[in-house]
C-alpha positions, 0 to 999 in steps of 0.5 A, a space after each residue: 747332252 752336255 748335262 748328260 755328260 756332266 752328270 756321268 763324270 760327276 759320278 765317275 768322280 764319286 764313285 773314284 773318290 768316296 768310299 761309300 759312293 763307290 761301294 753302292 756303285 760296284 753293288 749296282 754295276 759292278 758286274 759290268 765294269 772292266 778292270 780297269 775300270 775300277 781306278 778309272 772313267 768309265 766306258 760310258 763316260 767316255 763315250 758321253 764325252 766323245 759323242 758331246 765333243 762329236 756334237 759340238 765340232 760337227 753336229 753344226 755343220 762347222 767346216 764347210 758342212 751343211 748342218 744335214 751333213 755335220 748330224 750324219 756324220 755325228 750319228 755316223 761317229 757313234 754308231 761306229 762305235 756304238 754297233 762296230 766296237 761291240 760287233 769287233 769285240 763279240 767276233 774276236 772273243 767269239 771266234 777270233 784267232 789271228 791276232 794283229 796288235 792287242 786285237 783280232 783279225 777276224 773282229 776287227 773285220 767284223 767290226 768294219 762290215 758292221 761299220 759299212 752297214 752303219 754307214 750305209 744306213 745313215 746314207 740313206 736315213 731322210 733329212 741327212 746328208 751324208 754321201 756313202 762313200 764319205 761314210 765308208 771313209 768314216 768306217 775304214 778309219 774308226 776300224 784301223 784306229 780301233 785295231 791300233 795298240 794306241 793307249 787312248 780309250 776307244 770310246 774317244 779315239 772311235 768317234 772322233 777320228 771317224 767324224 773328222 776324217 768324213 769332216 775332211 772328206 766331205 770337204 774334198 768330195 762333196 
């Protein structure tokens, strides 16, 4: 994972920084970059780096967690954002219409149900040990700190804050 996410940001800083790099990158993807993402990472390293920071502070099970317990809670993290950022953003530009910060009450309300469902799934995935109602925590807080109008990139925010608060949670309740 670490390569995976080194090589991401290695072409990140090629195609910010080399003219060439960054024509051919735009030719390919181009299509599927946000704005800002044209002077900026992008989505993808972001997410590289979040899952790679996920893996090293709870896929160990560091803090109390059983190993069983930090790997669920990683595959919890990403998944939040992964399946519940995607679902928030497809309602709210969909069928959104009640805005609350930069985002929708109707998206953010799906993004969570899709986040209770992830939850639910890696509960029950064999070889886990990951409690629902940790899980639910975890849900509940990637979709609140999805929804907060805070300047850092979801891809970053999602899965970090999600996977510490089940962390902490996991040491309250287990």
């Amino acid at each position: 994972m670490g390569a995976a996410t080194l090589a991401f940001i290695v072409i990140d800083f090629l195609r910010l920084h080399l003219h060439p790099f960054k024509s051919f990158f735009v030719i390919l993807f181009g299509s599927l970059l946000r704005r800002r993402e044209f002077t900026s990472l992008t989505g993808g390293s972001y997410l590289m780096l979040s899952s790679f920071v996920c893996i090293l502070a709870f896929g160990g099970g560091l803090f109390g967690m059983t190993p069983e317990s930090g790997k669920a809670a990683v595959i919890a993290a990403i998944c939040f954002l992964a399946v519940g950022d995607t679902v928030a953003a497809i309602v709210g530009l969909s069928i959104g219409r009640t805005r609350v910060f930069r985002k929708t009450l109707e998206g953010t309300l799906a993004g969570l149900a899709s986040c209770i469902a992830m939850a639910y799934v890696v509960s029950v995935l064999p070889g886990l040990d990951l409690p629902f109602r940790i899980g639910i925590l975890g849900a509940v807080s990637a979709s609140v700190v999805e929804a907060l109008p805070i300047e850092v990139n979801d891809n970053v925010v999602v899965p970090i804050f999600s996977g510490t608060v089940m962390m902490v949670a996991f040491q309250f309740m287990h």
